[in-house]
OpenMM code with the backbone's topology and positions (N, CA, C; nanometers):
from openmm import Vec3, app, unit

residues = "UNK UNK UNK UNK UNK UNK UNK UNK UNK UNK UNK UNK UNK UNK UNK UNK UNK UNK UNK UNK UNK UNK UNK UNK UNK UNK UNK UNK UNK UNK UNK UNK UNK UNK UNK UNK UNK UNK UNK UNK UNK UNK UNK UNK UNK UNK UNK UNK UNK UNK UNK UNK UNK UNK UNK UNK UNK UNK UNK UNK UNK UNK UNK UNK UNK UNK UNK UNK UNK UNK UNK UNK UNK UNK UNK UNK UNK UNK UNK UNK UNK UNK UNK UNK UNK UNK UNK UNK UNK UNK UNK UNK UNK UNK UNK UNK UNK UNK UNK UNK UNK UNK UNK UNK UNK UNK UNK UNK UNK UNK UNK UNK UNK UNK UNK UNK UNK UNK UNK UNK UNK UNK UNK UNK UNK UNK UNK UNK UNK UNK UNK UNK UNK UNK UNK UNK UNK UNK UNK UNK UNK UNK UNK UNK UNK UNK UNK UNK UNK UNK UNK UNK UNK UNK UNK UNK UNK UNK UNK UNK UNK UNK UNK UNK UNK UNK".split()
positions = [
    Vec3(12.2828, 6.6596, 11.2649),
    Vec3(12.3659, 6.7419, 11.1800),
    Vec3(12.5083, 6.7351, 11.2326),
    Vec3(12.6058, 6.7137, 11.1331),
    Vec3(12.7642, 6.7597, 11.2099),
    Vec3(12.8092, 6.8798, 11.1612),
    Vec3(12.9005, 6.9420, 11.2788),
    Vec3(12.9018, 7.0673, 11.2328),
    Vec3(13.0535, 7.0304, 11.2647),
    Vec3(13.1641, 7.0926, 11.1201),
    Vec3(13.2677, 7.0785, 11.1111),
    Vec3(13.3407, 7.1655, 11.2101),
    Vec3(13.4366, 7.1567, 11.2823),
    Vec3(13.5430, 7.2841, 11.2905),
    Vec3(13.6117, 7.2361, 11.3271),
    Vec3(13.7366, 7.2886, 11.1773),
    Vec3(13.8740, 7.2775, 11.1735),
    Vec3(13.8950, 7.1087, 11.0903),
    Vec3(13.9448, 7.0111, 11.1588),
    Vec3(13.9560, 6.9240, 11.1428),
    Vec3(13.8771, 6.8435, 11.2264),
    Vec3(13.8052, 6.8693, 11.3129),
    Vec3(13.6745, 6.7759, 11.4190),
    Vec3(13.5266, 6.7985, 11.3401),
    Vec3(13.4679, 6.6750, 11.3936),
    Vec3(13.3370, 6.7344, 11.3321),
    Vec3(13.2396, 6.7048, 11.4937),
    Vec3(13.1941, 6.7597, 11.4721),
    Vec3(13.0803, 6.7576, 11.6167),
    Vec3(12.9094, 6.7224, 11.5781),
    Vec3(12.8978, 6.5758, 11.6453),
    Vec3(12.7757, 6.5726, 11.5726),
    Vec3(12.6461, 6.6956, 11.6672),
    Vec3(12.5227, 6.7441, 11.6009),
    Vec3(12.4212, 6.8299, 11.6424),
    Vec3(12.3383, 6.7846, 11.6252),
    Vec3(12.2571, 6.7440, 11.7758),
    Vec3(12.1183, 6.6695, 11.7839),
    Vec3(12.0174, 6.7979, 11.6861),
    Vec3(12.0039, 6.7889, 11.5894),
    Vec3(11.8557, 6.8766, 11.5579),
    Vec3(11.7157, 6.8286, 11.5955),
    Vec3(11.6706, 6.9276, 11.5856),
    Vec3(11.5299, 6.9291, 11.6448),
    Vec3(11.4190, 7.0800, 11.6210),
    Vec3(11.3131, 7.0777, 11.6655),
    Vec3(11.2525, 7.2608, 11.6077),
    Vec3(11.3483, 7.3629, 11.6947),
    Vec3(11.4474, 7.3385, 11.7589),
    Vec3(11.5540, 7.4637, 11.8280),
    Vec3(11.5565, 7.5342, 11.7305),
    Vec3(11.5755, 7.6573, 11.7894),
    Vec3(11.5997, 7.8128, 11.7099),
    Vec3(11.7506, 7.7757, 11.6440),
    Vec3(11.7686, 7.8394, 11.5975),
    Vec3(11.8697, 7.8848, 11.5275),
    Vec3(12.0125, 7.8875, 11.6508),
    Vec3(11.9732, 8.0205, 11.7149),
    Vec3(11.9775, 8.0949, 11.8104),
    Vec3(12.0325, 7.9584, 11.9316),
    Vec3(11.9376, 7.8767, 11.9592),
    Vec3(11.9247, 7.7727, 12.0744),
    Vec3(12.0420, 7.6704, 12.0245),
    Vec3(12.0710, 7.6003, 11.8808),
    Vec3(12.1162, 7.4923, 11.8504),
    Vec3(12.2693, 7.5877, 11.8756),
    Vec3(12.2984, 7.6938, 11.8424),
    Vec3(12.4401, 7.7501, 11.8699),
    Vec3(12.4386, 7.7940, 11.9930),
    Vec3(12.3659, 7.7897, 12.0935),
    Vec3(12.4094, 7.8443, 12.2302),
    Vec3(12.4369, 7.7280, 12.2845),
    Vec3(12.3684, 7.5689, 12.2596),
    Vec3(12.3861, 7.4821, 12.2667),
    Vec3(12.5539, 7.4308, 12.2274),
    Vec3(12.5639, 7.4456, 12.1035),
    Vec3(12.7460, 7.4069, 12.0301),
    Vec3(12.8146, 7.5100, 12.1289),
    Vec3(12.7843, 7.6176, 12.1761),
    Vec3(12.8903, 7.6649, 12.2478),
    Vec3(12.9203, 7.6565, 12.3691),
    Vec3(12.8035, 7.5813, 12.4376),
    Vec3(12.8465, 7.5695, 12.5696),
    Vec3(12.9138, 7.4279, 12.5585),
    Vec3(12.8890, 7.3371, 12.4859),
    Vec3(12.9335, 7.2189, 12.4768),
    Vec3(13.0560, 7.2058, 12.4436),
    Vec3(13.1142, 7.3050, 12.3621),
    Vec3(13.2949, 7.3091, 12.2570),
    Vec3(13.3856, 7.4148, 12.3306),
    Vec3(13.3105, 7.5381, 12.3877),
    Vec3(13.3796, 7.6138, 12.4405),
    Vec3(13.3451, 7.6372, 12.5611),
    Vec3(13.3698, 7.5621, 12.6946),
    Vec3(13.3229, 7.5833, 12.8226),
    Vec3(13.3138, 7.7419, 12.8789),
    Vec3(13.3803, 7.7846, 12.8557),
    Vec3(13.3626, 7.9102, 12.9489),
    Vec3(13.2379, 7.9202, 12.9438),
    Vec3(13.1626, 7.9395, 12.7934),
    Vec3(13.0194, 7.9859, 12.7383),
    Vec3(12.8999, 7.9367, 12.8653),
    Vec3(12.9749, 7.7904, 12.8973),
    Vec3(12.8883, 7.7146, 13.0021),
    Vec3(12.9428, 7.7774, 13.1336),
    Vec3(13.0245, 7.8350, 13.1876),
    Vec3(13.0540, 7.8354, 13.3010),
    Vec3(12.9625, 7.9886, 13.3027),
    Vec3(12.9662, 8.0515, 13.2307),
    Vec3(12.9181, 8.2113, 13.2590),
    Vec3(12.7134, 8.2046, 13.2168),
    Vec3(12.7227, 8.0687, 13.1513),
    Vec3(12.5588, 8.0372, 13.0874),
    Vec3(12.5387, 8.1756, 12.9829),
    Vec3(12.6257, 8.1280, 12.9035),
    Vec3(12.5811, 8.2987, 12.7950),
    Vec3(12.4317, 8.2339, 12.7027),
    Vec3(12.3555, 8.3311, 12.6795),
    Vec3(12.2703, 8.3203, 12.6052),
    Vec3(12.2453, 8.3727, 12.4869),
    Vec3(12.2733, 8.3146, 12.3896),
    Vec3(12.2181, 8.3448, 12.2296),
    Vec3(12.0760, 8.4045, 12.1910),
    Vec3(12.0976, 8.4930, 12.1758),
    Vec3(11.9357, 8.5842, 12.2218),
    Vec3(11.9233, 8.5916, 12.0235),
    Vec3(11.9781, 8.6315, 11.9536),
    Vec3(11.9760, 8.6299, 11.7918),
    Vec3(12.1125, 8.6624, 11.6913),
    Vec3(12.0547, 8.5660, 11.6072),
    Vec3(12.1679, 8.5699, 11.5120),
    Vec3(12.1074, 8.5588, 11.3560),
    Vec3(11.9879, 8.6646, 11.3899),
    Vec3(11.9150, 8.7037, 11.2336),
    Vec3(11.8651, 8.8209, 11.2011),
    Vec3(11.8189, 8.8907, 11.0942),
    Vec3(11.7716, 8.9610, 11.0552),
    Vec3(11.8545, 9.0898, 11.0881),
    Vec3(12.0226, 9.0639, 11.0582),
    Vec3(12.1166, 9.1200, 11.0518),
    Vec3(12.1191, 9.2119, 11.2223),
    Vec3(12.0881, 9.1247, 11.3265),
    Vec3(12.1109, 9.1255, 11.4474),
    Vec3(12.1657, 9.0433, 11.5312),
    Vec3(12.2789, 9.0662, 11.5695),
    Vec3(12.3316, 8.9472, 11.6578),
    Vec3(12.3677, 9.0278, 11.7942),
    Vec3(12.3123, 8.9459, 11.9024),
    Vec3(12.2608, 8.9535, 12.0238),
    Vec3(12.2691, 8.8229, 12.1668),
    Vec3(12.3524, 8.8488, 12.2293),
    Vec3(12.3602, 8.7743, 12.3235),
    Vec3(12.3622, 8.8627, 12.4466),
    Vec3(12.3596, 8.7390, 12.5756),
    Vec3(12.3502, 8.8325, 12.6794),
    Vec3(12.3904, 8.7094, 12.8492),
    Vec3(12.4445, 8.7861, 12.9067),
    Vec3(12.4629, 8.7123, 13.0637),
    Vec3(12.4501, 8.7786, 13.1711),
    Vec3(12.3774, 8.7077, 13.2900),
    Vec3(12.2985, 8.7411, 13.3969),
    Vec3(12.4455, 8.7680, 13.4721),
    Vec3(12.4245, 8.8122, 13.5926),
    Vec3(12.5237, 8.8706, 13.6504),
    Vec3(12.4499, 8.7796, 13.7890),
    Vec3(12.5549, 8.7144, 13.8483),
    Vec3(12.5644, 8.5716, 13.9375),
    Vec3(12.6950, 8.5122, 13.9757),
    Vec3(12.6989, 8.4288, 14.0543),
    Vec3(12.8282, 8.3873, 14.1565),
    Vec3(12.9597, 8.3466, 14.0318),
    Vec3(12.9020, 8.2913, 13.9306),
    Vec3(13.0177, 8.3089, 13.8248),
    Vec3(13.0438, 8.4189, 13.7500),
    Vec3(12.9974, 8.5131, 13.7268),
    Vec3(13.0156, 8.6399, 13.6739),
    Vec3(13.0406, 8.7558, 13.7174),
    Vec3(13.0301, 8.7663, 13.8624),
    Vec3(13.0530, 8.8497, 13.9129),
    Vec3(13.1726, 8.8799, 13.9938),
    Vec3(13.2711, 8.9761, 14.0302),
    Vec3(13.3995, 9.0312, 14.0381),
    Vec3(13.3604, 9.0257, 14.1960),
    Vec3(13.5283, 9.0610, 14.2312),
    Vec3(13.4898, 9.1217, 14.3689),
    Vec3(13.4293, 9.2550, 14.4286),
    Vec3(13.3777, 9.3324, 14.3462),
    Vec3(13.2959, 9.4374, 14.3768),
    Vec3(13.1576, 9.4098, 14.3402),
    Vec3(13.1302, 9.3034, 14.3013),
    Vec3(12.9606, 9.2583, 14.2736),
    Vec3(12.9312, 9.3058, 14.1192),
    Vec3(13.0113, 9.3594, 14.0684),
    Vec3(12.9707, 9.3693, 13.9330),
    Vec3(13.0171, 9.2703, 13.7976),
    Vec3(12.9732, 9.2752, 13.7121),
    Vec3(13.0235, 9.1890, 13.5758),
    Vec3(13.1456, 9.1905, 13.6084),
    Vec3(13.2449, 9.0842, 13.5950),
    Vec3(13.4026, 9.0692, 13.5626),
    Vec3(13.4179, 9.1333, 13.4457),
    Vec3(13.5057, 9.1686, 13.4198),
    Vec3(13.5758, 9.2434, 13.2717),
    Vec3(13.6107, 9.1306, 13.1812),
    Vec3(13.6391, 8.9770, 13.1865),
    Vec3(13.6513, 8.9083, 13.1110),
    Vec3(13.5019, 8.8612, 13.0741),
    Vec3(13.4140, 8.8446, 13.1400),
    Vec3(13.2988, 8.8018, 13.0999),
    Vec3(13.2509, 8.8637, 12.9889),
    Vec3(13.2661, 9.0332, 13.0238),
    Vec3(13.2668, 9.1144, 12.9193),
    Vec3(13.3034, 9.0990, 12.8073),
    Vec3(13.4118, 9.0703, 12.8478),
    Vec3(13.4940, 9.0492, 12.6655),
    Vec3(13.4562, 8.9446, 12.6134),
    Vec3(13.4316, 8.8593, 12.6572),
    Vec3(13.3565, 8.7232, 12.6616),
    Vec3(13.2218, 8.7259, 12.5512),
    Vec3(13.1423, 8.7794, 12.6312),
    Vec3(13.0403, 8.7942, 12.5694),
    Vec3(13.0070, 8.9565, 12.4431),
    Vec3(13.0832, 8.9795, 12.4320),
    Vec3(13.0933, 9.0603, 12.3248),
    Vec3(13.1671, 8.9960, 12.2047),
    Vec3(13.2747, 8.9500, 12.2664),
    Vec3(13.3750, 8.8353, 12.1797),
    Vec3(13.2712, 8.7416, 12.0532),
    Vec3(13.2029, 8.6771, 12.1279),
    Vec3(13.1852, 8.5669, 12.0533),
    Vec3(13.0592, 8.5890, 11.9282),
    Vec3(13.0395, 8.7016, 11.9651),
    Vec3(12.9565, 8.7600, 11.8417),
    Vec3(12.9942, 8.7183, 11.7332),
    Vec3(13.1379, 8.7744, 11.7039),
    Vec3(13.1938, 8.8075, 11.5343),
    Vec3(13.2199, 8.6616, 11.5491),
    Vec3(13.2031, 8.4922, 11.6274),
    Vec3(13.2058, 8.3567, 11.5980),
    Vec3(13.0410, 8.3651, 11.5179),
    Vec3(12.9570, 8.3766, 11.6173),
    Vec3(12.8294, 8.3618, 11.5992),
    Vec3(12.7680, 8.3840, 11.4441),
    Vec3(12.8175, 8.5211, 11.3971),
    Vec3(12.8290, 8.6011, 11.2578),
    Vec3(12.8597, 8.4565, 11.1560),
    Vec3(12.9786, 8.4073, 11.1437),
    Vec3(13.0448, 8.3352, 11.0796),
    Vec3(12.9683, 8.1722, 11.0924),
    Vec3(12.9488, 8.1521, 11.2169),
    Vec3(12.8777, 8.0188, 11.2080),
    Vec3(12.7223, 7.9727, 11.1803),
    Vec3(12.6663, 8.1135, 11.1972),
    Vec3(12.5254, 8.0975, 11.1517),
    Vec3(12.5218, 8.1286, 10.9851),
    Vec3(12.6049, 8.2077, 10.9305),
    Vec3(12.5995, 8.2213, 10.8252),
    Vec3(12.6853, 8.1512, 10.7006),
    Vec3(12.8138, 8.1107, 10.7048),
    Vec3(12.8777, 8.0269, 10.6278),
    Vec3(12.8495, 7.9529, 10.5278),
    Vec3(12.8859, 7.9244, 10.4349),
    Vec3(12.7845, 7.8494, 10.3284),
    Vec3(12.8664, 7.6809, 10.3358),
    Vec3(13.0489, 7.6942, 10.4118),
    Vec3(13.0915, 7.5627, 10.4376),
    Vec3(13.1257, 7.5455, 10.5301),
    Vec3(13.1211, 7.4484, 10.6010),
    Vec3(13.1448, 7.4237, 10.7671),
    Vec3(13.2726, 7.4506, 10.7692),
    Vec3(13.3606, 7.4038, 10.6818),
    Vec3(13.5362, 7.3917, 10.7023),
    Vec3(13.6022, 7.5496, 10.7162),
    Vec3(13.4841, 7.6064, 10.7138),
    Vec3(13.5438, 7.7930, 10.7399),
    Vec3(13.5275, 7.8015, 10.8548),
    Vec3(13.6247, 7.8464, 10.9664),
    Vec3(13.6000, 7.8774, 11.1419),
    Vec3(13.6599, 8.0363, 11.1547),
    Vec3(13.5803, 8.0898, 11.2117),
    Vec3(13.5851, 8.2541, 11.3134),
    Vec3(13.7287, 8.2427, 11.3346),
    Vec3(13.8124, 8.3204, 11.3597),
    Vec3(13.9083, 8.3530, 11.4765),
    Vec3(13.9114, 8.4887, 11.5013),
    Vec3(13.8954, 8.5332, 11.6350),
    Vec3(13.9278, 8.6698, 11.6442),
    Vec3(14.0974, 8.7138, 11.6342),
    Vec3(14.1221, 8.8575, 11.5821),
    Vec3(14.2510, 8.9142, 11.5633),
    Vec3(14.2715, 8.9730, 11.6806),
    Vec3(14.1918, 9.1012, 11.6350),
    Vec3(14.1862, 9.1305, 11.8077),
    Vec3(14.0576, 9.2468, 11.8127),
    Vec3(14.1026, 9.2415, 11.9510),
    Vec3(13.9863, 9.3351, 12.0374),
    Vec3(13.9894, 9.4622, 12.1028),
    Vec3(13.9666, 9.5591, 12.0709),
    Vec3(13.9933, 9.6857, 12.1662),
    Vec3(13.8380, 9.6853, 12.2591),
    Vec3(13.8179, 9.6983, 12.3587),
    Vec3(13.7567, 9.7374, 12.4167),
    Vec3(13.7690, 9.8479, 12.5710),
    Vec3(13.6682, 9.9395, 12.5646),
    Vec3(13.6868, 10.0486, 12.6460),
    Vec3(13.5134, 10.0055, 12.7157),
    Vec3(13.5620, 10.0061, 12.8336),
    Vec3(13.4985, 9.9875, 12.9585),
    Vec3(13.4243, 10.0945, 13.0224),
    Vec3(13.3185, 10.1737, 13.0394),
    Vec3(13.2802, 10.2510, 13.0195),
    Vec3(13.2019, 10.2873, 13.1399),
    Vec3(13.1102, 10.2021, 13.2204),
    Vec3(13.0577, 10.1774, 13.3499),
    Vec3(13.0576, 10.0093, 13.4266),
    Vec3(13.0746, 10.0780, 13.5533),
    Vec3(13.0167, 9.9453, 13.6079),
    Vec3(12.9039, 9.8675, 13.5562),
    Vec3(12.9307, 9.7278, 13.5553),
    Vec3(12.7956, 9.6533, 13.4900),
    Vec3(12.7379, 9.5860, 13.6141),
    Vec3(12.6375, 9.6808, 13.6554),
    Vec3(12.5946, 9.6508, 13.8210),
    Vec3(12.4572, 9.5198, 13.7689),
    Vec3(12.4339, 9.5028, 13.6788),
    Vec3(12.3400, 9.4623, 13.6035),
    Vec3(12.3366, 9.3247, 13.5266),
    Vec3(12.2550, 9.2167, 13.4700),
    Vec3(12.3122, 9.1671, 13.3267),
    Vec3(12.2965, 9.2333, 13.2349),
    Vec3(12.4061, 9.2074, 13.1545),
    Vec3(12.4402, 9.2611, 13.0393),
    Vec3(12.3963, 9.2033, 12.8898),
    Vec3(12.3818, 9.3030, 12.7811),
    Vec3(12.3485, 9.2157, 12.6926),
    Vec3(12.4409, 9.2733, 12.5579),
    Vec3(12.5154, 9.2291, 12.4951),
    Vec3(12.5874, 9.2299, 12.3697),
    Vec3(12.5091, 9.2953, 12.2410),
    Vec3(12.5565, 9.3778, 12.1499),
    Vec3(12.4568, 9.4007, 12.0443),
    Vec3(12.5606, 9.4208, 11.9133),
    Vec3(12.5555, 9.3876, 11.8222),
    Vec3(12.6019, 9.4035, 11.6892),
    Vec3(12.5628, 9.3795, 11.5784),
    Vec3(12.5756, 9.4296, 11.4551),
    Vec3(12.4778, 9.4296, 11.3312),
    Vec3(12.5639, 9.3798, 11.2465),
    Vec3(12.5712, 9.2625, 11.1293),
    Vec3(12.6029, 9.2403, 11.0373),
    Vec3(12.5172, 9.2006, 10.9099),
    Vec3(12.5300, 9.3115, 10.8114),
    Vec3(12.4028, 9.3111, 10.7149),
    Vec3(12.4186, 9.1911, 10.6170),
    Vec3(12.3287, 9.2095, 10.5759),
    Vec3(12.3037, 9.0511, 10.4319),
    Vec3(12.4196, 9.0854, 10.3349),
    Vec3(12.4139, 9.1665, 10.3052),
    Vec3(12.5394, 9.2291, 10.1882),
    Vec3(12.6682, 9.1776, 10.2299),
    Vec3(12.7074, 9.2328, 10.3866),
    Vec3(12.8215, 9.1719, 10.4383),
    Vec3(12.8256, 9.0001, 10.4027),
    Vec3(12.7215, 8.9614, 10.4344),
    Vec3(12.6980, 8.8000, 10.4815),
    Vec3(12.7388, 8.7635, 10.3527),
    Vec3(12.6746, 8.8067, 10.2159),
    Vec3(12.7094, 8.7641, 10.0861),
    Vec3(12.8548, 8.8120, 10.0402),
    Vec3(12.8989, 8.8923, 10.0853),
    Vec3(13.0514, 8.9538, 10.0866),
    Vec3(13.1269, 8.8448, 10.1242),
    Vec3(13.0874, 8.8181, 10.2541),
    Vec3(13.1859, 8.7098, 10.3442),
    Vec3(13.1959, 8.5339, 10.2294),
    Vec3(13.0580, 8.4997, 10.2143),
    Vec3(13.0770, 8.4172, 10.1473),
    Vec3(13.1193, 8.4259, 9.9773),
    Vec3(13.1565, 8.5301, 9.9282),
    Vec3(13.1897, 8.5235, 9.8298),
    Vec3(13.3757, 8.5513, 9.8015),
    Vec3(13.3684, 8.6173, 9.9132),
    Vec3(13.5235, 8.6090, 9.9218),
    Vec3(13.6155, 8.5060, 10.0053),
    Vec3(13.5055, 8.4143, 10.0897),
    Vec3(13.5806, 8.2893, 10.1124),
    Vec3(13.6006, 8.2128, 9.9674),
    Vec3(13.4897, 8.1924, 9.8959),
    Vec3(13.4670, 8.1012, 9.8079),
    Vec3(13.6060, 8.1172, 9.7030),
    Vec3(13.6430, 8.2656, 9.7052),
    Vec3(13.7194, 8.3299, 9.5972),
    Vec3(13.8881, 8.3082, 9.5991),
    Vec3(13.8856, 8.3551, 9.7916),
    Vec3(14.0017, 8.3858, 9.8063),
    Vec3(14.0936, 8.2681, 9.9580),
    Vec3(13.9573, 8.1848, 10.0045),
    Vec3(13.9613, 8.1259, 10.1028),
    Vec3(13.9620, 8.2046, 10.2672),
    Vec3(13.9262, 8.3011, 10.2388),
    Vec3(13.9852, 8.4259, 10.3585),
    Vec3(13.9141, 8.5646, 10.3529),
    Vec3(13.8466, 8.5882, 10.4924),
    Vec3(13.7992, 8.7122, 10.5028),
    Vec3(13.8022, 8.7647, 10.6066),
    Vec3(13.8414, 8.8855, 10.5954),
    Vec3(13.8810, 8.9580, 10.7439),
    Vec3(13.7132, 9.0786, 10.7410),
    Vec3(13.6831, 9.1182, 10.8872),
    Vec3(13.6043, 9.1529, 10.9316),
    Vec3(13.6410, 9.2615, 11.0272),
    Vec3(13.5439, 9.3802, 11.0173),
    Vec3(13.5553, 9.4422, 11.1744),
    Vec3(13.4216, 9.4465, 11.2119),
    Vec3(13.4327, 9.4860, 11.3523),
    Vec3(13.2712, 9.4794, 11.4077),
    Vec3(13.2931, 9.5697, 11.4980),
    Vec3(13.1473, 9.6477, 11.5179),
    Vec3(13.1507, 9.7350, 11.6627),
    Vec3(13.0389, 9.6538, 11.7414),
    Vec3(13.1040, 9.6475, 11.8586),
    Vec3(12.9984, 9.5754, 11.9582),
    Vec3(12.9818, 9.6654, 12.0569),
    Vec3(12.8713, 9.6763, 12.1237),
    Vec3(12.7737, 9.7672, 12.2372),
    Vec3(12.7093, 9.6731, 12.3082),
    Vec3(12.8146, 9.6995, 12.4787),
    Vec3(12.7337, 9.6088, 12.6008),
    Vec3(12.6464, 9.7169, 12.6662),
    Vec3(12.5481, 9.6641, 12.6749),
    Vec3(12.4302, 9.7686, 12.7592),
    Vec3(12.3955, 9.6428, 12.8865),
    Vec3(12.3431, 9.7186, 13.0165),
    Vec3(12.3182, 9.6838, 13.1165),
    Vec3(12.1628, 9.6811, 13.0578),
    Vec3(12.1247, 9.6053, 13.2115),
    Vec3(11.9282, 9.6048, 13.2011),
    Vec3(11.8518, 9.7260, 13.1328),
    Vec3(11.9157, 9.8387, 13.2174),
    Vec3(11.8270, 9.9568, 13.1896),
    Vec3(11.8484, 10.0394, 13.0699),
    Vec3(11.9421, 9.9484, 12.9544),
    Vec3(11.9873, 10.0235, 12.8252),
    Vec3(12.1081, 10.1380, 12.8354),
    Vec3(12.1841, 10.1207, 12.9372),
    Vec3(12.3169, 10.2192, 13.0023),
    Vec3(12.4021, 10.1565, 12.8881),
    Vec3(12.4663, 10.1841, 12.8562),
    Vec3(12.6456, 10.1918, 12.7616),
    Vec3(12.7193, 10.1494, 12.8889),
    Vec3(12.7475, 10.0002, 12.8866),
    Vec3(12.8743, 9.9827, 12.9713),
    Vec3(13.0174, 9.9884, 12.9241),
    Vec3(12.9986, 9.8799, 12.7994),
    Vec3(13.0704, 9.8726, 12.7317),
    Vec3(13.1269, 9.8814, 12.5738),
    Vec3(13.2061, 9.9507, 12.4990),
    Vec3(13.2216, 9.9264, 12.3523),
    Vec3(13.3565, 9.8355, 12.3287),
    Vec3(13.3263, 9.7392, 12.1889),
    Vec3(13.4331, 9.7068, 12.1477),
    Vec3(13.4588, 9.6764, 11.9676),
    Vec3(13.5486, 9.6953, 11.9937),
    Vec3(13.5781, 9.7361, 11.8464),
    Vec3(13.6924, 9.5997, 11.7538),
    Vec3(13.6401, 9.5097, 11.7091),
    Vec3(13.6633, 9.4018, 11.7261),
    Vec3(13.6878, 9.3189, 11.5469),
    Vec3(13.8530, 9.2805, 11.4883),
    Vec3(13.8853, 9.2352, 11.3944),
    Vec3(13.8678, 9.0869, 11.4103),
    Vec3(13.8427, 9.0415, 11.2982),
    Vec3(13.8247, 8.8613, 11.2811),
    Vec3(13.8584, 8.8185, 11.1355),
    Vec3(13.8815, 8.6925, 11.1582),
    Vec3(13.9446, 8.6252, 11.0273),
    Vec3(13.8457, 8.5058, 11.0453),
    Vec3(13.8223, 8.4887, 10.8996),
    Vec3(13.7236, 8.3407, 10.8552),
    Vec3(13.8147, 8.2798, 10.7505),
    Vec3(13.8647, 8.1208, 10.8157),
    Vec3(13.9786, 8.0703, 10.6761),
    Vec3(13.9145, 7.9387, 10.7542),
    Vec3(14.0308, 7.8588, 10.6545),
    Vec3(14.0482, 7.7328, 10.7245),
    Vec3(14.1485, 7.6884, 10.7656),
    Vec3(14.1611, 7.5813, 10.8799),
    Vec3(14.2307, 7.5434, 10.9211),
    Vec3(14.3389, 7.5294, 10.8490),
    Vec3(14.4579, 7.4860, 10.8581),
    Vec3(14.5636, 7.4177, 10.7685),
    Vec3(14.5319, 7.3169, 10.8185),
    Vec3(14.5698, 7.1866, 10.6907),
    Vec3(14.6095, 7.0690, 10.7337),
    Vec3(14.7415, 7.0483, 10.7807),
    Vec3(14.7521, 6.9257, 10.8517),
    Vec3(14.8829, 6.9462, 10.8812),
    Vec3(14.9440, 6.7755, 10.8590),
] * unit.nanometer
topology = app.Topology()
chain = topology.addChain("A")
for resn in residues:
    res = topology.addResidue(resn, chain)
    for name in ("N", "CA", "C"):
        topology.addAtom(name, app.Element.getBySymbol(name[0]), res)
């Protein structure tokens, strides 16, 4: 499969991979950090999107806990995830606007990302690309540690267009 973005196309070995697996795969491969922190694509269905990262010699700060960028990191790439599992044309790419996030506890723990985007939205999104070429988004995202603690919230705008040519 090639999967467009922007003006590149990236070819995708398919195979029975999840859903879930073939995009944790495109992201560690296009966007390194994803690989340097090993984020994991835990789901991106049934209007659940869910990732998560172990807390280890790359993720961890000088006080032994989650870094604060990892954080954002992995809350971040949700509202991509949203857009690329669901899209109806490759030539539409995520960008985030921006991000508020409030930090809430130490993440002595791994952490795992949680956010909901319903079918309605999903048919929203693609009907107002189709319409207008452009759709803006907000999302609330919730980092919880192992034991289901609130580390982190973020509150998070995105745009789905296309590239310009240039």
């Amino acid at each position: 499969m090639i999967v467009k973005f922007g003006d590149r196309n990236f070819k995708v070995i398919m195979s029975e991979l999840s859903i879930e697996h073939q995009l944790e795969q495109w992201a560690k491969q296009h966007l390194p950090i994803y690989q340097f922190i090993n984020v994991s694509i835990d789901s991106v269905s049934n209007e659940l999107y869910q990732c998560s990262v172990a807390i280890d010699k790359n993720t961890a700060n000088h006080v032994n806990t989650i870094h604060a960028a990892v954080q954002f990191a992995c809350g971040e790439i949700l509202g991509g995830l949203i857009v690329l599992a669901n899209r109806k044309k490759q030539s539409y790419i995520p960008v985030v606007k921006r991000i508020i996030i409030d930090f809430l506890k130490p993440a002595l723990t791994d952490i795992t990302a949680i956010t909901h985007f319903s079918n309605d939205q999903v048919e929203l999104m693609n009907t107002t690309l189709e319409n207008n070429g452009r759709f803006d988004f907000e999302l609330n995202t919730t980092i919880f540690d192992r034991h289901q603690n609130v580390i982190a919230k973020l509150q998070g705008s995105y745009v789905v267009t296309r590239l310009p040519v240039e």
